[in-house]
Phi, psi and omega in degrees: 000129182296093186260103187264159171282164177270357158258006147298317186298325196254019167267352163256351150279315157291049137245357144269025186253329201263014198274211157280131214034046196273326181268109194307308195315161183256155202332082171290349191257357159075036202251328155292115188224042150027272200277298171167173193263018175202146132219137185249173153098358174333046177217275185290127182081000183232046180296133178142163178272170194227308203240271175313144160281147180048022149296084156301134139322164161197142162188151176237151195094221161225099172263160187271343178293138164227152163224156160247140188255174225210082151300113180288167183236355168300137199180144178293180183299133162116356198235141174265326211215157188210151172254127187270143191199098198235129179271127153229029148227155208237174235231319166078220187264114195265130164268210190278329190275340217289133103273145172233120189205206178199178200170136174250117172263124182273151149315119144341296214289344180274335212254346208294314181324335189288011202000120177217131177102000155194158223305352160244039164312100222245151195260191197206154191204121195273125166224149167212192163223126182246153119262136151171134173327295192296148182271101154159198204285116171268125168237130136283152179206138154291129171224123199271107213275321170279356184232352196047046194244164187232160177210144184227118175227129187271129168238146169272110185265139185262338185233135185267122150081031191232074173355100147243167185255147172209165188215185194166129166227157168238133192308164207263147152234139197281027212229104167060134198282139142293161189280133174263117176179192172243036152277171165270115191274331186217148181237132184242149191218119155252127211264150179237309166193136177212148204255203192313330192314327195207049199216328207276006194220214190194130213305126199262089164304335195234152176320120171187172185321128148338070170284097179290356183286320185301336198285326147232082186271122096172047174274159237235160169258092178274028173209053193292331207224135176280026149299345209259144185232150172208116172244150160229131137208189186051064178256148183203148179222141194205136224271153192093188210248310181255148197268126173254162201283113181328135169258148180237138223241139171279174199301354195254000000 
């Protein structure tokens, strides 16, 4: 019988966390642009992708905010390019469904590593570096599509107009399998502004059935004023509990 130590075990899991494809995210560095390298006028109705490959826009409700989204060359030290989001209507009054946020869908058939739906269920952990003029509580959130089940998690941002690094983990869940295929089993969402429909309730940090009042509670309305940009890049999400340094992958 074969015996490894636990310290052989976490020495293979970090070298498969720094390995090659430790990061689940599609062109995390925001730098594939397809379609094109601007679009403006973004908002009620104008759900679909634009700029980035595999960034949907998203918004619900009728929100009064538009944005135009970007690749930007604004960007931390180590990055060519950020994905931009400059508001030029101010959001006005939100009503309770408006929302605006942006968002990636994984594959089942992508996901397996993730035992997710039974008890070695490993958790995962989304980090990137944002700018934007607005200041306060931010949520990404997981929505787990074949089971209907959500996880939510908040980061701050602290400083206006300033490159922070942020991380965010979500607990492994022992609750519903993804489909191993190639539908969509999951979706990740980072919110920009959303009204009571899905703030009124109270933030569902740990896994369970879809509730939308759980889904962005304290998130900041970052898009009150068109003075306000929300840049992100070098995202990158990965199995464990700790955010490892991005890996960057070529262009082809």
């Amino acid at each position: 019988m074969l015996v490894v130590s636990k310290a052989r075990k976490a020495a293979a899991q970090a070298s498969f966390q720094q390995g090659k494809g430790k990061n689940y995210i599609y062109n995390g560095d925001t730098s594939l642009c397809q379609r094109a390298t601007s679009v403006s006028s973004l908002g009620n109705g104008n759900t679909g992708y634009h700029v980035q490959d595999r960034y949907l826009f998203a918004e619900a409700g009728a929100p009064n905010a538009e944005v135009t989204m970007t690749r930007s060359t604004t960007v931390p030290d180590g990055f060519q390019y950020s994905m931009q989001f400059d508001c030029t209507t101010a959001s006005g009054t939100v009503s309770a469904a408006d929302a605006i946020y942006f968002s990636q869908l994984f594959e089942g058939q992508d996901l397996y590593a993730w035992n997710k739906g039974d008890a070695q269920a490993r958790p995962v952990t989304l980090s990137f570096w944002v700018n934007t003029t607005k200041t306060g509580t931010y949520v990404c959130s997981m929505y787990d599509n074949d089971n209907g089940r959500q996880n939510s998690q908040s980061y701050t941002v602290s400083s206006s107009n300033t490159w922070e690094h942020k991380s965010v983990t979500f607990p492994g869940d022992t609750t519903g399998i993804f489909g191993r295929d190639n539908n969509v089993s999951l979706y990740i969402h980072w919110a920009l502004v959303a009204g009571t429909n899905w703030t009124s309730g109270t933030l569902q940090e740990a896994w369970a059935s879809s509730t939308t009042a759980n889904i962005f509670v304290g998130q900041v309305d970052a898009l009150d004023n068109t003075s306000n940009n929300y840049h992100i890049t070098g995202i990158q999400l990965e199995l464990g509990s700790v955010a490892t340094e991005f890996q960057h992958e070529t262009y082809g």
